[in-house]
KENU-639811 format. One record per residue (C-alpha): residue number from 1; chain; z, y, x. Coordinates in pm, whole numbers, plus 32768, in hexadecimal, padded with zeros to 4 digits. Layout:
<nodes>
> n;chain;z;y;x
> NUM;A;Z;Y;X .
...
</nodes>
This chain:
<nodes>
> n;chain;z;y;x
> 1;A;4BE5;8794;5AEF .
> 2;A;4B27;8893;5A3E .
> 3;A;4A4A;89CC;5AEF .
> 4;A;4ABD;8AA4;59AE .
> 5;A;4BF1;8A2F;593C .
> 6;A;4CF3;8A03;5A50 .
> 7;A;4E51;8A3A;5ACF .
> 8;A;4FAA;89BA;59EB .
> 9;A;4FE2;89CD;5891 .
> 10;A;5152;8966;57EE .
> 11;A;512C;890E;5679 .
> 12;A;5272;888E;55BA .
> 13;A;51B6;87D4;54A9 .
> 14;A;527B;877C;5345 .
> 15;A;517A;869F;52AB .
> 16;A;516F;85F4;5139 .
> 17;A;502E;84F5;50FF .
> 18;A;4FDF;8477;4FDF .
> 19;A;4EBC;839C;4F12 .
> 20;A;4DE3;82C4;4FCF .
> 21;A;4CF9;82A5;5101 .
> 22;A;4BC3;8308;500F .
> 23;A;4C9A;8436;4F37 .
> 24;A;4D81;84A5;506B .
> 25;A;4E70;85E3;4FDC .
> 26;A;4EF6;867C;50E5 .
> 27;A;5031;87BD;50BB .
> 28;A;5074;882A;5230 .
> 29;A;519A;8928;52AD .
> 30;A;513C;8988;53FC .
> 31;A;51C5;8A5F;5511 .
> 32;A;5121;8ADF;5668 .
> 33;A;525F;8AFD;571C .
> 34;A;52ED;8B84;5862 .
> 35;A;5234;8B22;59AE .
> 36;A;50C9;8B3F;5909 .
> 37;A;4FDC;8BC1;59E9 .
> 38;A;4E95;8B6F;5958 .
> 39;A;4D4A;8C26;59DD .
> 40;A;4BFA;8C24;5909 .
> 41;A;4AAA;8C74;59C9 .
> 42;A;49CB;8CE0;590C .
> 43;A;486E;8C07;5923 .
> 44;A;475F;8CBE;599E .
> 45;A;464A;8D66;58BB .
> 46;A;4536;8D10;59AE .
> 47;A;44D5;8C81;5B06 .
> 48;A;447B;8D46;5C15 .
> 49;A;436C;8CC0;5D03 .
> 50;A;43D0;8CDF;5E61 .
> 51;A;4283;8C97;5EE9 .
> 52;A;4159;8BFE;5E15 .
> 53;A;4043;8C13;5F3A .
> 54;A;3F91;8AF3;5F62 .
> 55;A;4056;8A62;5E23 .
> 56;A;3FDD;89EC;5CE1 .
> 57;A;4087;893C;5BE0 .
> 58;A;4011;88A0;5A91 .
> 59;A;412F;88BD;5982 .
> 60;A;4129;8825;5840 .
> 61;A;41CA;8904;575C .
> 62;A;4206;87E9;565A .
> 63;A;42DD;8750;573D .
> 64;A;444F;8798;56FC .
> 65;A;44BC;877D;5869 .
> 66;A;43DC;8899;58CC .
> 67;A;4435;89D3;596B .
> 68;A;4455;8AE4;585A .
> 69;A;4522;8BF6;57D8 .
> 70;A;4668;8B88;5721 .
> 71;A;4703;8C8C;565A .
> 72;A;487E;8CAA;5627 .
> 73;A;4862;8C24;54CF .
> 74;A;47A6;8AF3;5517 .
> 75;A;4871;8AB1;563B .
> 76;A;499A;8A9B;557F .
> 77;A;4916;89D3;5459 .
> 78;A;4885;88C8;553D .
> 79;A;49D1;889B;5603 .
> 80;A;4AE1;88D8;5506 .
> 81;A;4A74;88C8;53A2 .
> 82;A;498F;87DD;53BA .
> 83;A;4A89;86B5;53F6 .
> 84;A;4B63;8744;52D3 .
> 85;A;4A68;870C;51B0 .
> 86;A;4AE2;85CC;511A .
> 87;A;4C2B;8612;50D9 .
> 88;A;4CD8;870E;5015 .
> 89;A;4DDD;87E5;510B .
> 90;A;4EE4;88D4;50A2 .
> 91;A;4F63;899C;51DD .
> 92;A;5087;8A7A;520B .
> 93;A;5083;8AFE;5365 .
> 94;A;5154;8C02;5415 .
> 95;A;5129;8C78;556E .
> 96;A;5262;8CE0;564C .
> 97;A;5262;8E3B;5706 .
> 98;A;52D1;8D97;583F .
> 99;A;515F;8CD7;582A .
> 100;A;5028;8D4A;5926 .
> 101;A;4EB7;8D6E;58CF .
> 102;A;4DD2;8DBB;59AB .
> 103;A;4C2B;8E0A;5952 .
> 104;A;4B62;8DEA;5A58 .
> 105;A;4A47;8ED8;5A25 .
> 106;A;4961;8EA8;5B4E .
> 107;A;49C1;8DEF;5C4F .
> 108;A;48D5;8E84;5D5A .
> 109;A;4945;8FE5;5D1C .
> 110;A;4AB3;8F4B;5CDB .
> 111;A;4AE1;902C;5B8E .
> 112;A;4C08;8FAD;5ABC .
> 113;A;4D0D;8FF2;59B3 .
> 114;A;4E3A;8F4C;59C8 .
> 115;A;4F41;8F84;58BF .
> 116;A;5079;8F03;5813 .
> 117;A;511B;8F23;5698 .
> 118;A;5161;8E8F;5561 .
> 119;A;507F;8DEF;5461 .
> 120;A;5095;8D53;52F0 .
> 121;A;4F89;8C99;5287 .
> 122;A;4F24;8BA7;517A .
> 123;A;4E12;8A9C;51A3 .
> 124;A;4D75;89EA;5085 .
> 125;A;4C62;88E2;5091 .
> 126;A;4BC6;8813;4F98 .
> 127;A;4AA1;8729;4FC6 .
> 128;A;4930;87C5;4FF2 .
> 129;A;49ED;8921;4F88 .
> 130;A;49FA;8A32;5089 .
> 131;A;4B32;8A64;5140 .
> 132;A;4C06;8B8C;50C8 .
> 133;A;4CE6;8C61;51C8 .
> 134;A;4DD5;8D52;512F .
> 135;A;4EE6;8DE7;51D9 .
> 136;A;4F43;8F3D;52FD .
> 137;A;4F31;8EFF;5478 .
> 138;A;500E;904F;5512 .
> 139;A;4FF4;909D;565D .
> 140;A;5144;90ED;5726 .
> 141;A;50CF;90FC;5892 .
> 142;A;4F6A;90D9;594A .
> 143;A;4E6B;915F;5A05 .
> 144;A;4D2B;917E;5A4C .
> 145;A;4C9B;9184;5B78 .
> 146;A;4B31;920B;5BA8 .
> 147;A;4A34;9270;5CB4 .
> 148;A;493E;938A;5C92 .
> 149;A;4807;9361;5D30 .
> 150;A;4885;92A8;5E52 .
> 151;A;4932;93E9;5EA8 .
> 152;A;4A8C;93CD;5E62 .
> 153;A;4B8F;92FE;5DB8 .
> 154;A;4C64;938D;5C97 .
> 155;A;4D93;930E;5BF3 .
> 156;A;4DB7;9368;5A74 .
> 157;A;4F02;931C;59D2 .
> 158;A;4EEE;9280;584B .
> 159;A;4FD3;93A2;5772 .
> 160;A;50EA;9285;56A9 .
> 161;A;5077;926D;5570 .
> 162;A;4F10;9232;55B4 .
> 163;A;4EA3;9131;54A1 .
> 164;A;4D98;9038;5456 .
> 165;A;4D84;8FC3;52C6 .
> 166;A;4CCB;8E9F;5234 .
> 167;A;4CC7;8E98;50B0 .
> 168;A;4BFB;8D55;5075 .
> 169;A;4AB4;8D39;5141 .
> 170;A;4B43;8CB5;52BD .
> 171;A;49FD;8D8B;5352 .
> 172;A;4A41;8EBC;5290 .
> 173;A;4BA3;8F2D;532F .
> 174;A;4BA8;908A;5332 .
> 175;A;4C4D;9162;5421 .
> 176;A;4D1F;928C;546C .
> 177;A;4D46;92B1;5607 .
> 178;A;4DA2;93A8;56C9 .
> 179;A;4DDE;93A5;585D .
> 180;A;4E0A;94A7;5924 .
> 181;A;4E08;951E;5AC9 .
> 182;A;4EE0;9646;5B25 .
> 183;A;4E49;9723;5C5D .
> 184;A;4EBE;9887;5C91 .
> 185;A;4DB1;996A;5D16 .
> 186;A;4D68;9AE7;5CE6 .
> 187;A;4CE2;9B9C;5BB5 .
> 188;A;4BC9;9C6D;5C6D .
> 189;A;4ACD;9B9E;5C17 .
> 190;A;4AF9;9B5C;5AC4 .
> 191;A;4B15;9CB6;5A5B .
> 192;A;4A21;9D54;5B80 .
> 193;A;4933;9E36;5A6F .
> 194;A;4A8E;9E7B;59B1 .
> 195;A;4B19;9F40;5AD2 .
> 196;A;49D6;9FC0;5B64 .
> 197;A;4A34;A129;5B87 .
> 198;A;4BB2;A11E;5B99 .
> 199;A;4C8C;A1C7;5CD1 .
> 200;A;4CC7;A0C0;5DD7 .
> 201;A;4E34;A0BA;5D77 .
> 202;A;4E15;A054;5C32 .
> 203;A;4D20;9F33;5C9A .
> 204;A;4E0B;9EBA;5DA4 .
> 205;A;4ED3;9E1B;5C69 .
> 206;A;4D9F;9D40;5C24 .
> 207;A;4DC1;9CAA;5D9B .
> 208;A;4EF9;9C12;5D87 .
> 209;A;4F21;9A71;5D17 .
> 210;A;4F52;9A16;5BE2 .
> 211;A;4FAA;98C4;5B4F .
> 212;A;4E74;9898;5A97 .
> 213;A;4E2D;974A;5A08 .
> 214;A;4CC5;9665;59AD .
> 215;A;4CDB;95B0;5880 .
> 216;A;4C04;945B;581E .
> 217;A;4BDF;9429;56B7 .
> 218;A;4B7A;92FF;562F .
> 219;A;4B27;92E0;54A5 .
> 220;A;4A5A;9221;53B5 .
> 221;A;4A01;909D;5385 .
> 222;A;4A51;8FB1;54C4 .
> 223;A;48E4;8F67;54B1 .
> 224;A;484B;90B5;54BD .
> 225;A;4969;9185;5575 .
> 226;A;495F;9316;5538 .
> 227;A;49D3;93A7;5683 .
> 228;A;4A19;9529;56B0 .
> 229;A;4AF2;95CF;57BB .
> 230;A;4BE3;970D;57C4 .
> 231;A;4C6D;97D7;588E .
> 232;A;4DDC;9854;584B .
> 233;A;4EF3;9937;58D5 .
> 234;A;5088;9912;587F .
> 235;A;50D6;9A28;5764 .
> 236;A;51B7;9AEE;5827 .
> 237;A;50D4;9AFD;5964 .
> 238;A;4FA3;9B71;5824 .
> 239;A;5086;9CC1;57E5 .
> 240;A;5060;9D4F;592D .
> 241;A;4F00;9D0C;5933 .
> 242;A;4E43;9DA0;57E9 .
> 243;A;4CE7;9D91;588F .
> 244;A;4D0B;9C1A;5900 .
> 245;A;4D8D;9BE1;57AD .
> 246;A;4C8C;9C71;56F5 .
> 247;A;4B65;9BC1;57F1 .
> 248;A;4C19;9A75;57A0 .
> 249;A;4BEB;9AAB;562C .
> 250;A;4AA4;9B1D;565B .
> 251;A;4A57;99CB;5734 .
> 252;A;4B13;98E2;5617 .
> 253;A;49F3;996C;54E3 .
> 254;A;48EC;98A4;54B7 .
> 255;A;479C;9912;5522 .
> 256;A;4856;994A;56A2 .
> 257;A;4858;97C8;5703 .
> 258;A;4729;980F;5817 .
> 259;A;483F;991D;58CA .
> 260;A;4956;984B;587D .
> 261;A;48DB;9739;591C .
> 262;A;4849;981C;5A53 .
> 263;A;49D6;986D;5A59 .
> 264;A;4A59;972B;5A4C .
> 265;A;4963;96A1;5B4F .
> 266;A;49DD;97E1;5C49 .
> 267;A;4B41;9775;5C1E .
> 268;A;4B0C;9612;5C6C .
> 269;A;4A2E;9610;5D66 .
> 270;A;4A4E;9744;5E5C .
> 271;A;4BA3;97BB;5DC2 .
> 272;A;4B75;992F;5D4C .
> 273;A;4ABC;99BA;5C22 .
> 274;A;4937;99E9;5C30 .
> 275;A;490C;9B6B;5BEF .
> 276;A;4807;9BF9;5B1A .
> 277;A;4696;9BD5;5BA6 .
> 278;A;4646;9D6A;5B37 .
> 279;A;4738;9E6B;5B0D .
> 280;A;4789;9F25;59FA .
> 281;A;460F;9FD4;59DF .
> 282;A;458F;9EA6;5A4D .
> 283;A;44FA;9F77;5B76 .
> 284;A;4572;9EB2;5C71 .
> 285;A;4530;9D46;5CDC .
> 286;A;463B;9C84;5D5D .
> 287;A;45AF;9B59;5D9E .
> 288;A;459F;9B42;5EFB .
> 289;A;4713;9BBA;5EFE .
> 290;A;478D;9A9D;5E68 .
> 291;A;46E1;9996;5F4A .
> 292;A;4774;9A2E;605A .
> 293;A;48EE;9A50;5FA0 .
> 294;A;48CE;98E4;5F62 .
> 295;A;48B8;9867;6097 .
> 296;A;49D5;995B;611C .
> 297;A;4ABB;98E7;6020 .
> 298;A;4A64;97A9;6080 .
> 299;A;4AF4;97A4;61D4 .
> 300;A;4BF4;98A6;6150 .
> 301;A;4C70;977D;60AB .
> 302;A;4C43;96A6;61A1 .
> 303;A;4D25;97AC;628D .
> 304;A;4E38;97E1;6186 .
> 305;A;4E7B;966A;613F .
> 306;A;4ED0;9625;62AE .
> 307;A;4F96;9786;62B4 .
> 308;A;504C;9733;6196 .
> 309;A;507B;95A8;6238 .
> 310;A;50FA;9632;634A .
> 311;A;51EE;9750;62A3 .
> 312;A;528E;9623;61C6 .
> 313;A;52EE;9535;62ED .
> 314;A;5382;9664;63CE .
> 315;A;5419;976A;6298 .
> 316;A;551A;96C5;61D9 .
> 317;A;55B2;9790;6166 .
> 318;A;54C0;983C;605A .
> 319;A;5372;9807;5FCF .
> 320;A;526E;98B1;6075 .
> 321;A;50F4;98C2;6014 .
> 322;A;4FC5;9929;60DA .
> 323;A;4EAA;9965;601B .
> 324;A;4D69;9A33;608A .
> 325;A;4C2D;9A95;5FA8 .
> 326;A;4ABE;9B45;5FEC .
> 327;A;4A2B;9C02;5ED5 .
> 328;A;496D;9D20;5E98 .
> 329;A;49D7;9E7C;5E3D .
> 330;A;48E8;9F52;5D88 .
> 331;A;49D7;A069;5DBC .
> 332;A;4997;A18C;5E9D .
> 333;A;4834;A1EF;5E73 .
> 334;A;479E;A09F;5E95 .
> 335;A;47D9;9F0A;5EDC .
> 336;A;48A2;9E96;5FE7 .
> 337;A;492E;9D4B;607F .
> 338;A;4AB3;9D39;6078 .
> 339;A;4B8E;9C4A;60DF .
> 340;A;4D20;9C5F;6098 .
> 341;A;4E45;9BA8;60EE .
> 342;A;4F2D;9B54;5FFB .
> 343;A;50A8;9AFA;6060 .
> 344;A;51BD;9A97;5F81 .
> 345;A;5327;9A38;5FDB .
> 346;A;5428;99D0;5EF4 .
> 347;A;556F;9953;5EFE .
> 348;A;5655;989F;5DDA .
> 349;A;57B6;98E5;5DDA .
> 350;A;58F0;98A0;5CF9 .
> 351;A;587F;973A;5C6B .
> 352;A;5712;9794;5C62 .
> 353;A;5756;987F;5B52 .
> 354;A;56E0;99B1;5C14 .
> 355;A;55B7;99D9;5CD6 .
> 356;A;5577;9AEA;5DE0 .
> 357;A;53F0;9B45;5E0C .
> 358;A;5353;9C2D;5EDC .
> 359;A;51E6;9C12;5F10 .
> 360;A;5102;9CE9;5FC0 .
> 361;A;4F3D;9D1E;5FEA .
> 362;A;4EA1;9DD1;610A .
> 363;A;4D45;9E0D;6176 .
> 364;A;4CD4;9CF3;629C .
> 365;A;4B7F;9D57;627C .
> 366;A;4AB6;9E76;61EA .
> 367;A;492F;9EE9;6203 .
> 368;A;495C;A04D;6156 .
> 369;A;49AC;A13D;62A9 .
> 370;A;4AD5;A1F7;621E .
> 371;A;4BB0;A07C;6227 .
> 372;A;4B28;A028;636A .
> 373;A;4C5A;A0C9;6420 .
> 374;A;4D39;A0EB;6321 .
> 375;A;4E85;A10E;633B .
> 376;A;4EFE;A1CC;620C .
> 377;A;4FD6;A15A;612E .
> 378;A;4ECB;A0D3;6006 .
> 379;A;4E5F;9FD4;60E1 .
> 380;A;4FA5;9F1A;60D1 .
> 381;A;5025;9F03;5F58 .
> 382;A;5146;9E4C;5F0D .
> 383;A;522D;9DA4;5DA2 .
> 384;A;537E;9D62;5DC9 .
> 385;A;542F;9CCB;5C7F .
> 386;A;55A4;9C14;5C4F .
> 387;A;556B;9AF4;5B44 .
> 388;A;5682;9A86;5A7D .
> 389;A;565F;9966;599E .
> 390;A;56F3;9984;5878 .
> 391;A;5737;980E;583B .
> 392;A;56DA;96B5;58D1 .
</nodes>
């Protein structure tokens, strides 16, 4: 019955005690074992006033029971180490893979990581001595689930092998994490002043979905956490592409964090790259544009989920994906409003071992007259490719 600590926690214990009640020595082998689902919530920094009208209170901040912040590190001391300082404790502890954490980072938003793997760890205390940690805690499966704004909920996925290190001082773990959230999407807007100027067919390539992916990155102390994100495409999708390659190498130097964040917020939130405010001679302002982009791809998402809903319940037999996206084309003389419609099909045959793909982009909407009644054949562009993997 505690509002941080809660849920079940299986320890097999191997215990040897020794001295007496006033010199207690204490060697512990211990084992968080399979069936552990423990959640942590973390205590909150301050205290929101919901309404102070009318309200006053008189505090007395000598008072130990009164409302104040409580850090992470005094939290813990308080709780844990502080019933551990007369004795001296030597702790091995391993933690099974099959074991569940969960962090609860803020309950009204509902933000939290939840993650399994394997730790080693080795506990010694000895009286009025700090408690030492040393020992790896490797991630094998999580997540963590965020909200942006209030906008939208994202799932990132913790990469195995994500790692969290304490060498001594229990607040000073360091770590090495790295989640990630896959969304495919088009190219156009990422590389909009890279292909200002180039024929229509050649931009058409720059429409078409990619598996792109956004990528958390967690470093640094527990206590003072150095966060940085990423954006990445697979290698052999990178080859095809030397312009996206290049802007995503450009994006991962620092001095870029300000666009690589704009980026990253795009992708998360609306779905699509954010293309560049000016183009290439900065003579033209596309500010407006994009408000107006945003909220199209906005309900173009909204559209393509159900589409694509709907396609997997009655189409069984082969993938298809609906996806639609507004952006604007400074191609042609001047800016325009486009919106395309991206289709893919594909079909796995012989043991999943070869995949069929055909995927096709055509014009729904276009401002610039000369697409208005299109019908030639540049509005519609189409890939076809036969994958064979070369092993499992």
């Amino acid at each position: 019955d505690n509002p941080n600590f809660y849920g079940k926690l299986i320890i097999s214990l191997d215990a040897t005690l020794k001295g007496n009640a006033d010199n207690p020595n204490i060697w512990l082998d211990l084992s968080i074992d399979n069936g552990t689902n423990l959640t942590y919530a973390l205590p909150p920094n301050n205290f929101d006033v919901v309404d102070s009208e009318g309200i006053v209170e008189f505090v007395n901040y000598s008072d130990p029971d009164s409302l104040k912040d409580i850090g992470f590190e005094q939290y813990i001391g308080d709780t844990i180490f502080s019933k551990l300082n007369w004795i001296d404790l030597n702790a091995i502890l391993k933690v099974d893979k099959s074991a569940q954490f969960m962090i609860d980072m803020d309950p009204l938003s509902g933000d939290y990581i939840q993650f399994g793997g394997t730790g080693n760890f080795n506990l010694l205390v000895q009286k009025q001595q700090n408690p030492q940690i040393t020992g790896t805690y490797e991630f094998d499966r999580g997540i963590y689930e965020v909200s942006f704004y209030g906008l939208v909920r994202k799932t990132f996925d913790f990469e195995p092998g994500s790692i969290i290190t304490w060498s001594g001082d229990p607040y000073s773990a360091r770590m090495n994490l790295k989640a990630r959230h896959d969304i495919r999407t088009a190219s156009i807007g990422l590389v909009s002043r890279e292909v200002y100027g180039l024929p229509d067919e050649e931009k058409s390539k720059y429409r078409r979905t990619l598996p792109y992916s956004v990528d958390i990155n967690i470093k640094g102390q527990m206590d003072k956490p150095e966060i940085g994100f990423g954006i990445d495409l697979p290698e052999e999708e990178k080859s095809g592409f030397p312009l996206v390659e290049a802007k995503l190498n450009q994006l991962a130097e620092p001095g870029n964090e300000s666009e690589l964040t704009r980026q990253v917020f795009g992708l998360l939130t609306i779905g699509s790259f954010i293309p560049e405010t000016t183009g290439p001679g900065g003579e033209s302002d596309m500010g407006s544009a994009f408000a107006t982009t945003a909220a199209a791809n906005s309900l173009n998402s909204i559209l393509t989920n159900e589409l694509n809903k709907l396609s997997g319940k009655y189409i069984t037999f082969a993938d298809l994906d609906v996806g639609m996206q507004t952006f604007s084309d400074m191609g042609g003389g001047g800016q325009t409003n486009r919106t395309t419609m991206d289709i893919r099909l594909s079909k796995k045959l012989f043991n999943d071992r070869v995949t069929i793909e055909a995927q096709s982009s055509f014009d729904l909407h276009n401002e610039a007259d000369k697409y208005k009644h299109a019908t030639d054949q540049n509005t519609v562009h189409s890939d076809f490719a036969i994958i064979y993997d070369l092993t499992e």
